[in-house]
C-alpha positions as CSV (number, residue, x, y, z in Angstrom):
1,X,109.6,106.6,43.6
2,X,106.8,106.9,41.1
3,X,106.9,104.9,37.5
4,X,106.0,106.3,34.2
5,X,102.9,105.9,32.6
6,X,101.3,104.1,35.7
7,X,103.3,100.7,35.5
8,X,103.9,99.9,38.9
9,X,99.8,100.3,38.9
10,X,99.5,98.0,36.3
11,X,102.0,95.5,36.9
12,X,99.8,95.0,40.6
13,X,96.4,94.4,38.6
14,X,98.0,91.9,36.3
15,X,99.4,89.9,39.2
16,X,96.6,90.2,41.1
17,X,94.6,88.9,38.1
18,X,96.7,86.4,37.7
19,X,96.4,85.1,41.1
20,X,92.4,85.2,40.9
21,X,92.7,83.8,37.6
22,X,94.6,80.8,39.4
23,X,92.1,80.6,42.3
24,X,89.7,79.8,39.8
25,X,91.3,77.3,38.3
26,X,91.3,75.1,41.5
27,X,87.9,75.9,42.1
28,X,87.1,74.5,38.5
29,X,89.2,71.6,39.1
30,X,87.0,70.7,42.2
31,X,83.9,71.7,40.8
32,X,84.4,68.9,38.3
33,X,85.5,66.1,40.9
34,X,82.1,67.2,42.4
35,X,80.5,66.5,39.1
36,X,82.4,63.2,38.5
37,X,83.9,61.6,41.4
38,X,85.4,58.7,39.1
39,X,87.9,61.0,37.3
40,X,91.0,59.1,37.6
41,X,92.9,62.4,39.2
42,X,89.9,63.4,41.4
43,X,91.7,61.5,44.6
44,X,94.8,64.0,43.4
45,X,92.9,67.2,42.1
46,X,91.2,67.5,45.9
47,X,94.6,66.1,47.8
48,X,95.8,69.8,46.0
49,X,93.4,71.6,46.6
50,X,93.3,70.5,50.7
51,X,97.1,71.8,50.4
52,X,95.7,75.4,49.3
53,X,97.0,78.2,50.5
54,X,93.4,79.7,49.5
55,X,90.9,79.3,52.7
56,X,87.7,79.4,50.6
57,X,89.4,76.3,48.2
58,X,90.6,74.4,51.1
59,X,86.9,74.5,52.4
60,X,85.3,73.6,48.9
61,X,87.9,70.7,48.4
62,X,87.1,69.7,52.3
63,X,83.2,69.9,51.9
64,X,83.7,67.4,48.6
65,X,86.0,65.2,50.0
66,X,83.9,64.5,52.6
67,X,80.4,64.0,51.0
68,X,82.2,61.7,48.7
69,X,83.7,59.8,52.2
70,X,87.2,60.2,50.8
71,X,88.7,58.4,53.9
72,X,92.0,58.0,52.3
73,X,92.3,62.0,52.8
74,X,92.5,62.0,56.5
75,X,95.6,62.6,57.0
76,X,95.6,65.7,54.6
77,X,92.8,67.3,56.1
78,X,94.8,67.3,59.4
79,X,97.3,68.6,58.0
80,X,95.1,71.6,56.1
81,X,93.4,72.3,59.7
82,X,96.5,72.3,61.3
83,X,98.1,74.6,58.8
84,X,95.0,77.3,59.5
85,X,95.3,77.1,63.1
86,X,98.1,79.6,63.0
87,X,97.6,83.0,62.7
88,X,94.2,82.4,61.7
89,X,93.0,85.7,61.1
90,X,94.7,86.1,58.4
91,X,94.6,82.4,56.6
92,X,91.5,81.6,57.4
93,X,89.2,84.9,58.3
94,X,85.8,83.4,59.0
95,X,87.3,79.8,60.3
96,X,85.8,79.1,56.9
97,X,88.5,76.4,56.5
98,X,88.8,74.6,59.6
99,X,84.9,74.1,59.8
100,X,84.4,72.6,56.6
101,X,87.6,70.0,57.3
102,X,86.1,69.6,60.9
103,X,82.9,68.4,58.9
104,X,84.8,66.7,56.1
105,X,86.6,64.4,59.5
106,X,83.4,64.1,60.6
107,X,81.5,62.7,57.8
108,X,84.1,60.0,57.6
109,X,84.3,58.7,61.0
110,X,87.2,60.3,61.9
111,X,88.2,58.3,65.3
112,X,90.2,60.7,67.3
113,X,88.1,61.9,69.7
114,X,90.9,64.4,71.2
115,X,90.8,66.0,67.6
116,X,86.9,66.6,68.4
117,X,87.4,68.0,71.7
118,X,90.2,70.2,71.3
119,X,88.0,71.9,68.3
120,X,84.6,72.2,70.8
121,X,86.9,74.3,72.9
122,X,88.4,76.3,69.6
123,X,87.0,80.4,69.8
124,X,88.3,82.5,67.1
125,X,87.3,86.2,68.0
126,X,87.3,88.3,64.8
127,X,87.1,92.0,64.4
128,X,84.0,93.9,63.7
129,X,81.4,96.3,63.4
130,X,81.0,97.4,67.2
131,X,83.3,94.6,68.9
132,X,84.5,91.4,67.8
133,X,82.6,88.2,66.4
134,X,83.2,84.5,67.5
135,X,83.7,82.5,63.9
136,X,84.1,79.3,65.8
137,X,80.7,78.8,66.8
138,X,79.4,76.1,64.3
139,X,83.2,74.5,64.1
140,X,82.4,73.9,67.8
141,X,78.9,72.6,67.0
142,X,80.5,69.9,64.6
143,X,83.0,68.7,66.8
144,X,80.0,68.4,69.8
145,X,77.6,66.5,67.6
146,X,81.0,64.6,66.1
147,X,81.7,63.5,69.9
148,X,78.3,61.8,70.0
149,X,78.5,60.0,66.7
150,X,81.7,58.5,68.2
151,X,79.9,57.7,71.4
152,X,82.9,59.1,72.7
153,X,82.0,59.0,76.8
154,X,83.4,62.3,77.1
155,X,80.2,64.0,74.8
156,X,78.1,64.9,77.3
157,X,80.2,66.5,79.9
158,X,81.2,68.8,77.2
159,X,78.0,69.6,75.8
160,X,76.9,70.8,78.8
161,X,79.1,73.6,78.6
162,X,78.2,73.9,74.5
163,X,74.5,74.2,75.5
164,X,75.9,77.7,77.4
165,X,77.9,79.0,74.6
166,X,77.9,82.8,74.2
167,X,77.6,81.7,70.9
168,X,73.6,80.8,69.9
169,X,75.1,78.5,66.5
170,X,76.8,76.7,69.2
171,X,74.1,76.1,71.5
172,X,71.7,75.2,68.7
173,X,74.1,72.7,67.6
174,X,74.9,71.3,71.3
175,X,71.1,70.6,71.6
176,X,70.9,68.7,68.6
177,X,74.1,66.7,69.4
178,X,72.4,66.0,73.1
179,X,69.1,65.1,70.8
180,X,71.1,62.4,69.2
181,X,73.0,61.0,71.5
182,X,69.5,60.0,73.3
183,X,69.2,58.2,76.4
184,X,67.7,59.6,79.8
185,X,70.3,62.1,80.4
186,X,70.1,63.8,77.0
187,X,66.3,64.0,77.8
188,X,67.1,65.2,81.3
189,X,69.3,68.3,79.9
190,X,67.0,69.1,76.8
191,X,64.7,69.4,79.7
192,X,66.5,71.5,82.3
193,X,67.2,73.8,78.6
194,X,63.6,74.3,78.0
195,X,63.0,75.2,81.6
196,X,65.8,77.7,81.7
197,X,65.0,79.0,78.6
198,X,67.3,80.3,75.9
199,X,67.3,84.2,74.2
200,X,67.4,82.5,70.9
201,X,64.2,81.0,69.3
202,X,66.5,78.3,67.0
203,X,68.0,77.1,70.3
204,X,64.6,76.7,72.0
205,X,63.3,75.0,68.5
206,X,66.2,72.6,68.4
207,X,65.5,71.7,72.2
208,X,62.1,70.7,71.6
209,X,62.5,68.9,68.3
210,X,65.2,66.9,70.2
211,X,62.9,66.6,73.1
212,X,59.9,65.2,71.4
């Protein structure tokens, strides 16, 4: 079946104008609760735009919620990760999303530890250009170093397996979660890193910084 005149044609452009024309509406809408945190619907204006069905809003309304410590949110950003843990590839190509909430959780205290370590385990292989790319890697690297700012007992033992990531965004970030934590055993593993050696110069540079 073909239309006249190219309307079927049309009538897709116009929707799919329509739909960006929406997107950027939300992003407007958080761009000026970034600008003015005190707007008396900003707490509302980012609780809709967590609920996005739009990956790249959800993580824009994450990251602001969290540098503004909107701890009252919590619940909806567990909700939003939640939401993009099924069939992520095609709600949330690039784990955009669920890293920026991950953050967001992280930058208010979010006490659940379990949350933390079921993301330091999370892989999202992605297809591309000769193979398939891990997304997950820096999502793992801020649940590790979250772990440590909750001086959750169970940090190390996983970071020890971070540090040997395929991934070198998640090794990089292990170190520096190891670096933080400090005590004797954090030096003793930034240690046996630098001795071992690493195929990527940011993980060796974030195993000295740490170590000095």
């Amino acid at each position: 079946f073909s239309a006249p005149n190219g309307i079927c044609a049309s009538g897709g452009g116009s929707f799919e104008n329509t739909m960006n024309d929406s997107i950027q509406d939300e992003f407007a809408r958080l761009r000026a609760c970034e600008d003015e945190p005190d707007l008396p619907d900003a707490l509302e204006r980012l609780r809709q735009g967590l609920a996005s069905e739009n990956s790249r809003v959800v993580e824009r309304a994450a990251t602001v919620a969290g540098e503004q410590k909107r701890a009252s949110l919590e619940g909806d950003m567990r909700t939003a990760y939640e939401r993009f843990l099924i069939d992520p590839l095609a709600t949330d190509r690039g784990c955009l999303a669920k890293t920026a909430l991950c953050d967001a959780l992280r930058h208010i205290e979010h006490d659940d530890g379990d949350f933390f370590l079921r993301g330091i385990r999370y892989v999202q292989l992605e297809p591309g250009y000769g193979g398939s790319t891990d997304a997950a890697a820096k999502l793992r690297a801020i649940c590790g170093f979250a772990l440590v700012q909750l001086s959750d007992s169970r940090a190390l033992d996983v970071l020890v397996d971070l540090l040997a990531d395929t991934e070198k965004t998640a090794r990089a970030g292990a170190a520096r979660a190891i670096a933080h934590a400090g005590g004797p055993a954090s030096e003793l593993l930034l240690r046996l890193k630098i001795h071992l050696g690493d195929s990527s110069p940011e993980v060796m540079g974030e195993c000295f910084s740490g170590f000095l």
